[in-house]
N, C-alpha and C positions, 0 to 999 in steps of 0.2 A: 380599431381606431387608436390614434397614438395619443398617449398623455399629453397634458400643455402641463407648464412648469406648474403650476401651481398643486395640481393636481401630484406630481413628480416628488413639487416638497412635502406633501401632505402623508404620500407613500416612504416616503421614506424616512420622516418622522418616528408615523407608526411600525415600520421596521425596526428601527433601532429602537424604539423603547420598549418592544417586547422583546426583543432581545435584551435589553437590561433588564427587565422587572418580569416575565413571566406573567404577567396583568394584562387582562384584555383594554384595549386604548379606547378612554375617549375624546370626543372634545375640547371637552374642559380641562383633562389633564393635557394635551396637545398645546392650549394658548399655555398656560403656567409653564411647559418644561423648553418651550421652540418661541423666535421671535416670531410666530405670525402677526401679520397688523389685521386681520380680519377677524370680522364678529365668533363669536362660536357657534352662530346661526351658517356664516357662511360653513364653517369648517364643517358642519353637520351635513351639509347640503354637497360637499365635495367628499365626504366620507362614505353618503349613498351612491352618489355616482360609482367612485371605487367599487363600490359592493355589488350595482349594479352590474360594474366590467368585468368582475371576477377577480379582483386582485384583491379585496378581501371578505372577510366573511366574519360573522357574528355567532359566536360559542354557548350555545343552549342559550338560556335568559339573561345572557349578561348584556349591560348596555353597551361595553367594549367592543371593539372590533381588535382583528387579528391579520394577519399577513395569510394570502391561500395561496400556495404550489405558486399558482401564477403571478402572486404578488411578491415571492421571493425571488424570482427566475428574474422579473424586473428588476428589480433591486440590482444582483448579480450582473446582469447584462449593461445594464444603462446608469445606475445613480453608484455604484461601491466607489471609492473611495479605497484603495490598499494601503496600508499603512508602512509607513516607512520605518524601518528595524533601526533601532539605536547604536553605539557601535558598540556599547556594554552587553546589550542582547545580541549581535552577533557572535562576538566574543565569548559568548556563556556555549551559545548554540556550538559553536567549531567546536570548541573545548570537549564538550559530551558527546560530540558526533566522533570524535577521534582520537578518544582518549583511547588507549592500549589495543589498538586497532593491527593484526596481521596481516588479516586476509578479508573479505569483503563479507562473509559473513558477517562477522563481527562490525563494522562500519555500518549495515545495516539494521544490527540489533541496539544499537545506539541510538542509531535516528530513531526507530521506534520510539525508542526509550526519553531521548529527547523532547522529539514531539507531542507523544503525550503529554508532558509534564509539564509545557510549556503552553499547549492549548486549552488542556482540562479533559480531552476527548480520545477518543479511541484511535490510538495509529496504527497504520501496519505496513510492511514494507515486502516486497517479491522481490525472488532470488532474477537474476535475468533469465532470460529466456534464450534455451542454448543451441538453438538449432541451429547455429553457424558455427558453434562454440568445437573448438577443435581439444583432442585428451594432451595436457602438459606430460604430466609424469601419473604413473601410478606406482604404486610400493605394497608388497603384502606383509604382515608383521605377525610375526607368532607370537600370540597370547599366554596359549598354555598347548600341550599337545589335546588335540582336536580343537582349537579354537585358533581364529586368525583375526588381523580388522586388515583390512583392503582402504586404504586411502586414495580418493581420486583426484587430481587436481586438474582444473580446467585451465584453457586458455583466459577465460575471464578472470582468473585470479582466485576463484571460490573451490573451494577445499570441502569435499563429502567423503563422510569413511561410512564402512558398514561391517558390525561384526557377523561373521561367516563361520558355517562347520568345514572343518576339511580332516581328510584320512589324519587318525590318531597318530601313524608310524611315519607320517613326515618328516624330516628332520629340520631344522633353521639353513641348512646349507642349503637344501634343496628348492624352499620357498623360496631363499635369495634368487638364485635362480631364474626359475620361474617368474619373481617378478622383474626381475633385471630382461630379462627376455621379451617378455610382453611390453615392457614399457620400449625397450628398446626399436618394436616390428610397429609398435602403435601411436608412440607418439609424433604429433603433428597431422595427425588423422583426426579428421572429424565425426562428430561424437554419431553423427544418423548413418554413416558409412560403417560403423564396426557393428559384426557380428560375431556371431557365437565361432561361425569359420573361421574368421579374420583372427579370433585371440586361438584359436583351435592351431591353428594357423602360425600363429608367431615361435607355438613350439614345436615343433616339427622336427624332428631328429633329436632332442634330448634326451638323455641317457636315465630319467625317472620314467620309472615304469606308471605305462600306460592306465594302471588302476590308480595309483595316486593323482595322476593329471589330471583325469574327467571333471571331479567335483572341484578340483581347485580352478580349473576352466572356468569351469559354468559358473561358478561364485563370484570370480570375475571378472565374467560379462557382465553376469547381470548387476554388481556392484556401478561396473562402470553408465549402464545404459540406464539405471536409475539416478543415473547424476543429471540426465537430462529433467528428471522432474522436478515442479517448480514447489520451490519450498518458503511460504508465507508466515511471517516475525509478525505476532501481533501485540499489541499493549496496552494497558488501560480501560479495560471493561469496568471495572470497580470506580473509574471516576463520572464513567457515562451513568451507568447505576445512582448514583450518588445524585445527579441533575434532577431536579422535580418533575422532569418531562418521561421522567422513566419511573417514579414509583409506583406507578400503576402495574401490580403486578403482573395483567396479559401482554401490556407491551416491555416489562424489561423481559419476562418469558421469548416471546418471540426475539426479541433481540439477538438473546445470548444464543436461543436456537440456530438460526442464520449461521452467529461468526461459529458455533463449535465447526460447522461445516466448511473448515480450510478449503476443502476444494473447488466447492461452491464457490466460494467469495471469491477466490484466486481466477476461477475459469469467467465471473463474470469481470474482471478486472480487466481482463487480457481482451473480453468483448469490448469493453469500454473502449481499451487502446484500438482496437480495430477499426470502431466507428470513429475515431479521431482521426483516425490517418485515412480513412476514405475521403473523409470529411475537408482535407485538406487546411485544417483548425494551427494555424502558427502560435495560436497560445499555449505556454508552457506550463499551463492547468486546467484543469476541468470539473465542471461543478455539475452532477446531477443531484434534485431535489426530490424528495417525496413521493410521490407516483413518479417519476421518472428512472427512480431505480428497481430495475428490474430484479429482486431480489425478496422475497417473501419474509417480514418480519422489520426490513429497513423505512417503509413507506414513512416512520415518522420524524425519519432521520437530512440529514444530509452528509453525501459524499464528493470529498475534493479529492483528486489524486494527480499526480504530476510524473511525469518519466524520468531515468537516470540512464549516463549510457558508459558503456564499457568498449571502450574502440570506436571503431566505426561502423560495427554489425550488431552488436549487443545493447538490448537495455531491458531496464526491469522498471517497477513501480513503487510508488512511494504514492499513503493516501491518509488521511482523517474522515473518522466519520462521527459526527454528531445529531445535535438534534437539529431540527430546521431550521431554529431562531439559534442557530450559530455566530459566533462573530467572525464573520467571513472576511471582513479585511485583515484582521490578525489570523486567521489560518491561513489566509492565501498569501500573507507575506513570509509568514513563520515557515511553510512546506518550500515557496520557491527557494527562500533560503538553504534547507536544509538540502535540497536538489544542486545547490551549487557548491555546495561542502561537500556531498558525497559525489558530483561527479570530479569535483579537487582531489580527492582522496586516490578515487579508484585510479586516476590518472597515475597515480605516485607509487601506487601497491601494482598494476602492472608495466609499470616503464622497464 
């Protein structure tokens, strides 16, 4: 059954003011902080119906009521309000989103960094996703003898090295080479198309003996084909911590349990984006709440996360995750922003 306004204002009342105060709401604080013209009898009698319809619920003995999964999802869907960024706060955001910025990593360790600081909550940002993603250049660099770092750089702009062992009696000439060589056979070749033959392959008649080659090969390859994996910037654990919705020690426990697991949160990210694009969703962000996040240890949280694109085949993710009673009009103004910063950027880093 669908709210009538009144009902709508009453919800949304009690959302926002526990999102201000962490206080479970009553009546009487309702008439005092909102222009209701009705009794506190009525407002008590529209706060049980809510409770009745599930959009909220009462917290052990208190006389307060709270906002539930389904009273926030309302909120989000039908009554928010996004708040419009000043041009002093856009101005701060650009500025830290693009200060000494190369290469795309770096632009998205900013936005983290940004966004954190600016929401109070947990940001985190994913590298794109490269499966279109073709090899720009690669270079191998001798460190010391037996040691190398393999640099790979993608069409998308984003730069991975990885330090590697190779034969000790190498020389600098010969690595040149070799890398000159591979980069040469490989680039403009895309990244799921190269194998171990294909770089096996680029050297082919060069005049380094075949025992020095092998390991410099295979190092890389597999330098290169680990560029396909996705590599997730996060920030502000310590300010989620800091929130009174977390001092309860099982749930910051669970919490921080979740994000140590990069790959977890990254692989359910990338589900996110997938139901979105089934989904046919033209909105430029997405809010799961509470039980709706599939993710063991977040249930008390909320996660917004928004896309960023790099061309016309590439994009990666950009998210906040706080607690439920988030201020969702200032994260969802603050992320779309920082989405149009970083997709200004990457536009400029690979033109």
């Amino acid at each position: 059954m669908a709210l009538d306004d009144r009902k709508k204002q009453v919800l949304q009342a009690i959302v926002d003011d526990y999102v201000t105060t962490y206080e479970p709401v009553g009546s009487k604080a309702l008439i005092e902080r909102h222009d209701f013209t009705v009794s506190s009898a009525t407002l008590r009698n529209e706060m049980a119906e809510l409770e009745r319809m599930g959009y909220i619920e009462k917290p052990h003995t208190s006389a307060g009521r709270i906002p539930s999964d389904k009273g926030y999802r309302e909120y989000v869907n039908s009554l928010l309000k996004v708040d419009t960024l000043t041009e002093e706060e856009r101005e701060e955001i650009t500025d830290r989103v693009t200060d000494s910025v190369n290469e795309v990593t770096d632009l998205l360790r900013n936005a983290t960094n940004a966004l954190s600081e600016k929401t109070g909550y947990i940001s985190l940002a994913m590298t794109p996703r490269f499966k279109d993603s073709y090899l720009s250049q690669l270079k191998i660099l001798m460190i010391e003898p037996g040691k190398a770092l393999v640099v790979v750089v993608l069409s998308a702009g984003v730069v991975k090295d990885r330090l590697v062992r190779i034969p000790n009696f190498i020389t600098d000439a010969q690595m040149f080479d070799i890398s000159t060589a591979v980069e040469h056979a490989l680039s403009g070749m895309p990244l799921d198309e190269i194998t171990l033959v294909t770089v096996a392959s680029s050297l082919k008649g060069s005049k380094i003996p075949e025992s020095l080659l092998n390991q410099v090969i295979f190092e890389a390859y597999t330098a290169i084909k680990q560029a396909e994996r996705l590599d997730m910037y996060l920030e502000g654990e310590h300010r989620m911590l800091s929130l009174p919705d977390f001092h309860e020690l099982s749930r910051a426990r669970d919490l921080l349990g979740t994000l140590s697991k990069d790959g977890l949160v990254a692989g359910y990210v990338n589900e996110m984006e997938s139901s979105k694009a089934q989904s046919g969703s033209k909105d430029t962000y997405m809010v799961r709440i509470g039980q709706e996040i599939a993710l063991e240890g977040l249930s008390d949280c909320s996660f917004v996360t928004t896309t960023y694109n790099v061309g016309d085949t590439l994009s990666g993710n950009i998210g906040v995750i706080g607690p439920k009673r988030m201020e969702y009009s200032k994260v969802i103004s603050q992320i779309n922003f920082v989405r149009k910063v970083v997709n200004d950027e990457i536009r400029k880093l690979t033109e």
